[in-house]
DRENVEX-220875 format. One record per residue (C-alpha): residue number from 1; residue in one letter; x, y, z. Coordinates in steps of 0.2 Angstrom, whole numbers, plus 2048, in hexadecimal, padded with zeros to 3 digits. Example, Ala and Ser with C-alpha at 12.3 -4.5 7.8 and 13.67 -1.06 7.14 Angstrom:
2
seq/type/c1/c2/c3
1/A/83E/7EA/827;
2/S/844/7FB/824;
This chain:
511
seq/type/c1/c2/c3
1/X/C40/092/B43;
2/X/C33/08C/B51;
3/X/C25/097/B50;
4/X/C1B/099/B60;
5/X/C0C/097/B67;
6/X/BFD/0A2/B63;
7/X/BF1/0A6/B72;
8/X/BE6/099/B75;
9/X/BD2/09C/B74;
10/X/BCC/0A4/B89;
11/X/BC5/093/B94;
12/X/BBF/092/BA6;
13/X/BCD/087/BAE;
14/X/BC9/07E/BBE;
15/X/BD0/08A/BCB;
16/X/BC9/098/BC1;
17/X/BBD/09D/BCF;
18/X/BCB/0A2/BDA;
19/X/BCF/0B1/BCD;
20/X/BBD/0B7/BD1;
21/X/BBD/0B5/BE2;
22/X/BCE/0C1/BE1;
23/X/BC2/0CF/BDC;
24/X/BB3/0CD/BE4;
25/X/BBA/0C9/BF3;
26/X/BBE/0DC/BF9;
27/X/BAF/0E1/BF1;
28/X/BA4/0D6/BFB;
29/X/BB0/0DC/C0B;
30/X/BA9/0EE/C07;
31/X/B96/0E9/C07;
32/X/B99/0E1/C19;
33/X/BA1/0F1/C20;
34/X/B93/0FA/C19;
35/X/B86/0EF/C1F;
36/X/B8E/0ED/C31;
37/X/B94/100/C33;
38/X/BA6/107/C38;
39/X/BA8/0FD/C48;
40/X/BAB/0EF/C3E;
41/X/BB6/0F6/C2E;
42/X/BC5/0F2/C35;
43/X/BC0/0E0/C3B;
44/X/BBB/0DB/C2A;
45/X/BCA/0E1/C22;
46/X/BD4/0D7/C2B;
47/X/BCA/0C9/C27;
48/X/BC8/0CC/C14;
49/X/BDA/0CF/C15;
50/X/BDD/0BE/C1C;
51/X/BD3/0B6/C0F;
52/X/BDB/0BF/C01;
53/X/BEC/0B9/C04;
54/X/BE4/0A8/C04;
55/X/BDD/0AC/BF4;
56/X/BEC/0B1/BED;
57/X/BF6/0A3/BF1;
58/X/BEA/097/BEA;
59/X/BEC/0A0/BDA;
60/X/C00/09F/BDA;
61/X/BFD/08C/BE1;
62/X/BF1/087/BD2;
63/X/BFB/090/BC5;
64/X/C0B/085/BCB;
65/X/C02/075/BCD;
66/X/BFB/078/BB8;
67/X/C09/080/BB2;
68/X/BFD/08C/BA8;
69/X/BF1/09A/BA9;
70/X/BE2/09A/BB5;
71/X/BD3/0A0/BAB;
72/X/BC1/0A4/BAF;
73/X/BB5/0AA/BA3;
74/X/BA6/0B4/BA8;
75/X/B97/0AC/BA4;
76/X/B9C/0A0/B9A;
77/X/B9A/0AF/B8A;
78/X/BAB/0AF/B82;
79/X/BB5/0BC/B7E;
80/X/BB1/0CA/B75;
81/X/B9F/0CA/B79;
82/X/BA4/0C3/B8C;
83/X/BB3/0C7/B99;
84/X/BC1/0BC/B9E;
85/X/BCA/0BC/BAF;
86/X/BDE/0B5/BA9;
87/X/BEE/0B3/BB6;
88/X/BFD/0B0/BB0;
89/X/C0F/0AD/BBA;
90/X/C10/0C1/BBA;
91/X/BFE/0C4/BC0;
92/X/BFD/0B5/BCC;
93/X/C10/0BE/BD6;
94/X/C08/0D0/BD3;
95/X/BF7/0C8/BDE;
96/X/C01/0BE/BEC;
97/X/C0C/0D0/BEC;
98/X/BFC/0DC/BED;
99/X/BF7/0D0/BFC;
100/X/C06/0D1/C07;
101/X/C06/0E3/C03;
102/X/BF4/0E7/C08;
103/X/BF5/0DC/C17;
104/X/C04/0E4/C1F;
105/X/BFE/0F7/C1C;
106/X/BED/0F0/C23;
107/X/BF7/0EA/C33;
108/X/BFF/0FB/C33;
109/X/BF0/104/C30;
110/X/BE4/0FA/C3E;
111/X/BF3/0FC/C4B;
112/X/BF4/10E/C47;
113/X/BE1/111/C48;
114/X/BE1/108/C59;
115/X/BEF/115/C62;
116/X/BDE/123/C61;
117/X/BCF/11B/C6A;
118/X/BC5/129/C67;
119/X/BC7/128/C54;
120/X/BCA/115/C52;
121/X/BB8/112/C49;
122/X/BB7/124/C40;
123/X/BB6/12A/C30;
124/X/BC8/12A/C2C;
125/X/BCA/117/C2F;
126/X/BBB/112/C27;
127/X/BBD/11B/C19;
128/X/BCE/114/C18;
129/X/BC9/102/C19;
130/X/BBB/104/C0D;
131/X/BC8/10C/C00;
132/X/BD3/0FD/C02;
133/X/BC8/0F4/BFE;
134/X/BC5/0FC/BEE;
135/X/BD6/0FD/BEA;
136/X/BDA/0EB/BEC;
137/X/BCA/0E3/BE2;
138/X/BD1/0F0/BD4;
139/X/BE3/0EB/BD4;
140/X/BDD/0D9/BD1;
141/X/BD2/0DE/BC5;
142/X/BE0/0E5/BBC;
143/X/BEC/0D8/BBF;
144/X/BDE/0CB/BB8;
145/X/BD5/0D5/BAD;
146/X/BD3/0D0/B9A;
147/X/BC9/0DB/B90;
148/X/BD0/0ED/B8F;
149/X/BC1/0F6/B94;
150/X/BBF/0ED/BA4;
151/X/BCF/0F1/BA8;
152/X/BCB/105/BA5;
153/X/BBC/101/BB4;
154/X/BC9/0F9/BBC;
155/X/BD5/107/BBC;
156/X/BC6/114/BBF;
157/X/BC0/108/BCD;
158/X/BD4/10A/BD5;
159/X/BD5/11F/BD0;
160/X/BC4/122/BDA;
161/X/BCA/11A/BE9;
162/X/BDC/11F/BE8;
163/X/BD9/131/BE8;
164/X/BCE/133/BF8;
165/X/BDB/12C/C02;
166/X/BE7/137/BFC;
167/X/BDD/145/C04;
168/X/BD6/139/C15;
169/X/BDA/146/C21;
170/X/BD2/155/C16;
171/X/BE0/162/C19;
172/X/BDE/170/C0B;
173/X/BF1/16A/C04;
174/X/BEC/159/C02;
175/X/BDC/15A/BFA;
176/X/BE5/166/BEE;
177/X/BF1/159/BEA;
178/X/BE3/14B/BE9;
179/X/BDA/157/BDE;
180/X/BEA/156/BD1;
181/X/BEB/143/BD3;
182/X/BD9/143/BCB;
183/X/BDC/14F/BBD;
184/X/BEC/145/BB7;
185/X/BE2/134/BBB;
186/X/BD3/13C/BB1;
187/X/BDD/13F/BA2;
188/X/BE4/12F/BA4;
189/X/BD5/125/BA2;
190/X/BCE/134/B94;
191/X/BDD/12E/B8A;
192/X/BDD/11A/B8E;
193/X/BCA/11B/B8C;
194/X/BCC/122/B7A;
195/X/BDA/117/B76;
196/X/BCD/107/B7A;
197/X/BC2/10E/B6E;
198/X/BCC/110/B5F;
199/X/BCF/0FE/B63;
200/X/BBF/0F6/B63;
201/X/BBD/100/B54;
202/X/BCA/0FA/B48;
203/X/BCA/0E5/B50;
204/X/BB7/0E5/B58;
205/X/BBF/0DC/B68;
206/X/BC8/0E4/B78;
207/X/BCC/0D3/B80;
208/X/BE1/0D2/B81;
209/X/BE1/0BE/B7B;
210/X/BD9/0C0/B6C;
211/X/BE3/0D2/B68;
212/X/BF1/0C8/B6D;
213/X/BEB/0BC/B5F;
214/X/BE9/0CA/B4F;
215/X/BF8/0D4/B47;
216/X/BF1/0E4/B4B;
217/X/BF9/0F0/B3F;
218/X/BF6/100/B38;
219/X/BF6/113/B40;
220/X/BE4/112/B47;
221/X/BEB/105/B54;
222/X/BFD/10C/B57;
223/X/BF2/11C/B5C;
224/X/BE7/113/B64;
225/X/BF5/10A/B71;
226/X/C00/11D/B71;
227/X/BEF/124/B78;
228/X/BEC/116/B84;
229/X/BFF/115/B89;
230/X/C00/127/B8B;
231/X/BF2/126/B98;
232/X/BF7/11A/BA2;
233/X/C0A/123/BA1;
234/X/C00/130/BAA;
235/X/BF8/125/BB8;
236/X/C08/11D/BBB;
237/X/C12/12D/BBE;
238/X/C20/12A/BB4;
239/X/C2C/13A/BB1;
240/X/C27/146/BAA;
241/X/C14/141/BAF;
242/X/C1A/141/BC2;
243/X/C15/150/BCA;
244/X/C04/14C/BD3;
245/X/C0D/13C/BDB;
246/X/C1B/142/BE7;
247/X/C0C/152/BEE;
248/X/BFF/144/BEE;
249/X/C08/135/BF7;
250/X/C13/140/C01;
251/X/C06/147/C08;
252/X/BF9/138/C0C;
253/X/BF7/12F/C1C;
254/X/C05/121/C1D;
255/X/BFB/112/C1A;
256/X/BF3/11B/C0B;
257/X/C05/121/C04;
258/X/C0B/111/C04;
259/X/BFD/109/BFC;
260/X/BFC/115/BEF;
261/X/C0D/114/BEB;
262/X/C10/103/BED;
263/X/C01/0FD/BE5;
264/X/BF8/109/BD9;
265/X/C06/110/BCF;
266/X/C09/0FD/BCA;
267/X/BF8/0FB/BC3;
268/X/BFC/105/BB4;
269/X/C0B/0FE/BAF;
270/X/C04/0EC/BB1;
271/X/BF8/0F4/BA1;
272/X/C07/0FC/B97;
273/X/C11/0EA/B9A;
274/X/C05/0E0/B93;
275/X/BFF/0EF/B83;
276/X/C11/0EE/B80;
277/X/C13/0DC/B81;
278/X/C04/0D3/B7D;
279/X/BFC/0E0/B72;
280/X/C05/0EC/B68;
281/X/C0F/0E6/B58;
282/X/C1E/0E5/B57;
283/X/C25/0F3/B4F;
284/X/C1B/0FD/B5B;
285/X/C1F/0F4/B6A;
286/X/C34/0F8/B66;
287/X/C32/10B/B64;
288/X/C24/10C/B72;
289/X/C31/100/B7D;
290/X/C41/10C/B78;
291/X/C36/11C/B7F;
292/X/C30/114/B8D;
293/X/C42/112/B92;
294/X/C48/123/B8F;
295/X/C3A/12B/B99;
296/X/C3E/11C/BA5;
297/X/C50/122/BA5;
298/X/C4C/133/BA9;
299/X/C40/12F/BB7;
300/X/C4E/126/BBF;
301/X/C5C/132/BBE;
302/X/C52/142/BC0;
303/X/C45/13D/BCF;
304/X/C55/136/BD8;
305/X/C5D/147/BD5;
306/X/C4D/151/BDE;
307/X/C4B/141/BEB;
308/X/C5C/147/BF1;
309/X/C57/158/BF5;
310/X/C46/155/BFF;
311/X/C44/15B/C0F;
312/X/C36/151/C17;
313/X/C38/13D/C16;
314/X/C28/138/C0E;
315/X/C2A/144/BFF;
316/X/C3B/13B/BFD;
317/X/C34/12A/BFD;
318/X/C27/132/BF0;
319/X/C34/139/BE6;
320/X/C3C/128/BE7;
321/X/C30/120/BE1;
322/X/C2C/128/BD0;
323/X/C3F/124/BCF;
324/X/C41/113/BD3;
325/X/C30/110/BC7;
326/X/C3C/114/BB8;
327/X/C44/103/BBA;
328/X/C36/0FB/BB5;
329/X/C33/106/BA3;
330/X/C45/102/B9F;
331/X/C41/0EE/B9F;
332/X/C37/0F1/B8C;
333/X/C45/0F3/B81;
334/X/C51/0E9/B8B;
335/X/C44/0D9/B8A;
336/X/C42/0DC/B79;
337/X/C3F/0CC/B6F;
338/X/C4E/0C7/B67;
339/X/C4F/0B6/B5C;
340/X/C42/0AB/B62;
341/X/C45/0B0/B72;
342/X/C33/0B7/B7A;
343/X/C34/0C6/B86;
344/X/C30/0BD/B97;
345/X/C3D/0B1/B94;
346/X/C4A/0BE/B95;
347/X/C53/0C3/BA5;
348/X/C4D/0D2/BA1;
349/X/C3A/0CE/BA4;
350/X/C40/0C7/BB4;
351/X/C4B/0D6/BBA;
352/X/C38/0E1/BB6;
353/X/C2E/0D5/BBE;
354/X/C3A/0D3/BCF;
355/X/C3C/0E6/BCE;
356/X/C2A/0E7/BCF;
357/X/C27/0DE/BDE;
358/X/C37/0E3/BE8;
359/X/C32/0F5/BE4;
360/X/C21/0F5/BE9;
361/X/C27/0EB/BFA;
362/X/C36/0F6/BFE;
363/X/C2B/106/BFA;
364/X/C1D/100/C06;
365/X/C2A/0FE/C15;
366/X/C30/10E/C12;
367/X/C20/117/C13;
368/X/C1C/10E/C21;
369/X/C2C/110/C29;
370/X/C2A/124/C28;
371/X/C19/124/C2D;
372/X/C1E/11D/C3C;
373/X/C2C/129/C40;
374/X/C1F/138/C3C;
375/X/C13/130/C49;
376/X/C21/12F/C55;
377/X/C2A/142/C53;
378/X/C1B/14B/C4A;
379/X/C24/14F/C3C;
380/X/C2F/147/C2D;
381/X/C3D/154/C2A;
382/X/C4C/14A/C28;
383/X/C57/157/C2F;
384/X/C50/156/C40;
385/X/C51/144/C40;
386/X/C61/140/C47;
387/X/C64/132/C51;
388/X/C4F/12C/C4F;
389/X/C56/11B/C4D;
390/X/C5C/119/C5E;
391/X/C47/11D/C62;
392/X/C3F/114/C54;
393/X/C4D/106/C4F;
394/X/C41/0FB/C45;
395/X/C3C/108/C3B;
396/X/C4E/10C/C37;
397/X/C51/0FB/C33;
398/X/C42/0F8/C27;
399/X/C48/108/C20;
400/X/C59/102/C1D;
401/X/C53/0F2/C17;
402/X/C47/0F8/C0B;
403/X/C54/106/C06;
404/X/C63/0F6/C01;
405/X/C52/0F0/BF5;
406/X/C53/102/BEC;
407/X/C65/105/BEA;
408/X/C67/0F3/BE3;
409/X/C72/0EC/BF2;
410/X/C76/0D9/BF5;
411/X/C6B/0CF/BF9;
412/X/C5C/0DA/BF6;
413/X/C4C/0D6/BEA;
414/X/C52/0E7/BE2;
415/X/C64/0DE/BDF;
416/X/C5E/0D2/BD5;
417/X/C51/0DB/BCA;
418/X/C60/0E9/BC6;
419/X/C6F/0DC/BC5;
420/X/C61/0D3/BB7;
421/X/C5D/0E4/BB0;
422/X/C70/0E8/BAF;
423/X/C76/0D9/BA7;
424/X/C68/0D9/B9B;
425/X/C6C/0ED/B95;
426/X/C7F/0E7/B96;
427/X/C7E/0D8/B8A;
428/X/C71/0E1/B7F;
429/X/C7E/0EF/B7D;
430/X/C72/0FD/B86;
431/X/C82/106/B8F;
432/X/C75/116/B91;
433/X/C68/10A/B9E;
434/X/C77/102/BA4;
435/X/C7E/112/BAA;
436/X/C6B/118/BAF;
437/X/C6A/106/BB8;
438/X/C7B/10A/BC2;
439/X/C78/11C/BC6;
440/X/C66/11B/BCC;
441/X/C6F/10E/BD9;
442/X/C7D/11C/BDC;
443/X/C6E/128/BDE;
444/X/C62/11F/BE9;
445/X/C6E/11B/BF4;
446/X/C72/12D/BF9;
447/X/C61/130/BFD;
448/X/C5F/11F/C07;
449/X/C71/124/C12;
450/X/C6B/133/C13;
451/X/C5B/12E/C21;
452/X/C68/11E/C25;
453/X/C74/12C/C2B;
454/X/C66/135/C34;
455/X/C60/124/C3D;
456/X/C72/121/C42;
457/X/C76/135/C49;
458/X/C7A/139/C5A;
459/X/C71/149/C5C;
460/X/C78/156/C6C;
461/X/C67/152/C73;
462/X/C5F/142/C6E;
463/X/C4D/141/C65;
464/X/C41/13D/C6F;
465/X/C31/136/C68;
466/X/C1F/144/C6D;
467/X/C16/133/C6B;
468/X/C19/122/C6E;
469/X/C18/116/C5E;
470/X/C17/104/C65;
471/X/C22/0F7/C5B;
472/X/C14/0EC/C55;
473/X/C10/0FC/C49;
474/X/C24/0FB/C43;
475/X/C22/0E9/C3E;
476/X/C16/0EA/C30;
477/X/C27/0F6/C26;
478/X/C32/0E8/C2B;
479/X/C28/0D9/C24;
480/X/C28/0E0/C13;
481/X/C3A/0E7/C15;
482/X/C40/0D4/C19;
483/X/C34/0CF/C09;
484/X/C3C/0DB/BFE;
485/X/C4D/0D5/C04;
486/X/C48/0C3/C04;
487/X/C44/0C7/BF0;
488/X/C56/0C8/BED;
489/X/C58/0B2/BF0;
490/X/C50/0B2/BDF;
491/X/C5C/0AB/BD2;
492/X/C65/0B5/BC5;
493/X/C5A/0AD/BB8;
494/X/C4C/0AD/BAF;
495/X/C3E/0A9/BBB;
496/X/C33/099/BB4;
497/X/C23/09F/BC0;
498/X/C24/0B0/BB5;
499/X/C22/0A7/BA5;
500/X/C14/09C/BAA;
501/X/C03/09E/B9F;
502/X/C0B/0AC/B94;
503/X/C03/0AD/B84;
504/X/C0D/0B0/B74;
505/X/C03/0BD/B6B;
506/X/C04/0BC/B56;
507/X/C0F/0CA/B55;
508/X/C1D/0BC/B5C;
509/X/C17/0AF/B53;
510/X/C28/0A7/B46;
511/X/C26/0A3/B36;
């Protein structure tokens, strides 16, 4: 039996830079709108934003042109007494993903900002830009990040600017639900932050390569991973740990919702994905993988089941969301290794990994999409939206297009990543996530036709808009709909970008 390669020792490759550039970048975007107050915050986003996609790109371009993992060692100190900055084909897709994300809820949220002169440069909108900001250096700090204790300042960094937005517009309801994001982020990081510990502890090094490297046994470090697993469980809102999501990106500004749900939710699977996968051993890794999919399973079938019965659109799409995030807990035990076969070679990885993106594209257009409509007809009550496609009909159609993504239609992103995720539960005889896989689809698509029916209504007296939305603000929901449905031209196979620079911890190693 071939045995596989162990992790090779942390280097500075040549287009290593780029990787600190990623971070620093918004950070640097931050210090300028500081510097040149809030009549410029919105200029210099768009302008970071423009060069982050750049960045991005070259990151994805250098990791295709090597065939390997761009590195960047801090300092020149080696891990465990220095940091090191990795991207992998999973992290390089999750950078160029967070990019097009940000840049078309910064469209979205600079167009929106212009409609109200009189607040265009007030607090709201810098205090959105700046938090942006924040949020994207964060996420690529996680996405890149190395040692595990950077990646707790990371998540920190990405809670801390998360939960203002949440509250932006300081109503008493939506600083209550901000409040209760902090507390379950809190406990979180309380729980992640302990779990670290234990680690350095027992193996005196937090950095992923070299824990990838040791077979790290024993009950001190499966308690350590539960406890940092369980933390991030909670920052990631899966069931039954969902209920300061729906309240708290329900009730955000647009822009901010589909940020937050998008974007940050995703930050903390990224950890569990590679604690799971890169760290734990594994006999850990199989039972924590066949829990993760069971509360996977029930975040899908029960959030769809509450999702059905919401009122108001946005706590829908917030209900939705906890939902459709269940997809991606279900890819552990059905990427399981099995022979000599590593989990990212599976179709399984790439089902996750597709699911990942599409999701986070499709959930952005929707958000979008509905903050639209509520800026058009002051409200989001889906009862009293009959026939608001006639009014708003790129909205509607972003809606729909985004809603194809969720319920798994042809030839959607989310197609692909459930048709993969499908096959892999069918030929791995997993018939109870076959039949979760099937009747999420079932049930997202009852709560998509239900605002599809809406849009399409033709009410005794037709809606009539209280303000008037201009289409350049509709575009933004479109442009990541069409990504999202663009996804879907992504063979039924096991993507060779995904594997690229993937590391075979010990715990794989043959004998």
């Amino acid at each position: 039996m071939t045995a596989l390669a162990a992790a090779p020792a942390d280097a500075t490759t040549p287009g290593g830079f780029l990787l600190v550039l990623a971070v620093i970048l918004p950070v640097i975007a931050i210090l300028a709108m500081v510097a040149f107050g809030p009549r410029q915050t919105g200029r210099l986003a768009i302008i970071t934003i423009g060069a982050g996609i750049a960045v991005a790109l070259a990151i994805v371009a250098e990791l295709i042109r090597t065939e390997a993992a761009v590195g960047f060692v801090v300092g020149n100190w080696q891990p465990p007494l220095g940091l090191a900055l990795r991207a992998d084909g999973l992290s390089a897709a999750m950078l160029a993903m967070t990019a097009l994300v940000i840049a078309a809820i910064g469209s979205f949220a600079h167009i929106q900002h212009g409609l109200d002169p009189a607040t265009r440069h007030g607090r709201a909108p810098t205090t959105f830009w700046i938090l942006l900001m924040a949020i994207w250096s964060a996420l690529n700090a996680v996405f890149l990040g190395e040692d595990l204790f950077n990646l707790y300042v990371a998540l920190e960094l990405l809670t801390f600017a998360a939960v203002p937005l949440v509250c932006l517009d300081g109503r008493a309801e939506t600083v209550a639900a901000a409040l209760r994001y902090l507390l379950f982020a809190l406990l979180g990081s309380l729980l992640y932050l302990l779990g670290t510990a234990l680690i350095y502890g027992s193996f005196g090094t937090l950095d992923i390569g070299q824990l990838s490297a040791m077979d790290i046994q024993g009950p001190g470090a499966s308690l350590a991973l539960a406890l940092m697993i369980a933390g991030l469980l909670a920052k990631a809102a899966l069931f039954p740990l969902h209920i300061w999501l729906p309240p708290a990106h329900a009730g955000a500004p647009a822009a901010a919702s589909a940020v937050l749900s998008a974007l940050v939710i995703k930050a903390p699977f990224f950890l569990i994905l590679r604690l799971v996968l890169d760290v734990a051993p594994p006999g850990f890794a199989a039972q924590a993988g066949q829990l993760l999919a069971i509360l996977g399973a029930a975040s899908i079938l029960f959030c769809s089941v509450v999702a059905l019965r919401q009122a108001r659109l946005k706590l829908m799409i917030a209900y939705s969301t906890v939902a459709q995030i269940g997809y991606l807990f279900i890819v552990f035990p059905l990427a399981a290794r099995t022979g000599t076969l590593p989990p990212w070679e599976t179709i399984a990885w790439t089902g996750g990994a597709l699911q990942l993106i599409s999701h986070a594209l499709a959930k952005a257009a929707m958000f979008l999409a509905a903050g639209a409509i509520a800026e058009a007809f002051g409200h989001d009550r889906i009862a009293d939206l009959g026939g608001f496609g006639r009014a708003l009909p790129i909205s509607a159609t972003a809606f729909g297009l985004a809603g194809m993504s969720l319920m798994g239609l042809p030839p959607s992103g989310g197609f692909v990543a459930k048709c993969l995720l499908l096959t892999a539960a069918v030929t791995g005889s997993h018939p109870f996530l076959a039949a979760t896989i099937l009747a999420g689809g079932l049930l997202a698509g009852g709560y998509v036709f239900r605002v599809v029916n809406r849009a399409l209504a033709t009410p005794a007296v037709p809606l009539a808009a209280v303000r008037p939305v201009p289409r350049r603000l509709e575009l933004a929901a479109l442009v990541l709909a069409l990504a999202a449905v663009l996804m879907g031209f992504v063979p039924l196979q096991p993507l060779g970008f995904l594997q690229l620079g993937r590391i075979a911890p010990m715990s794989l190693v043959a004998p």
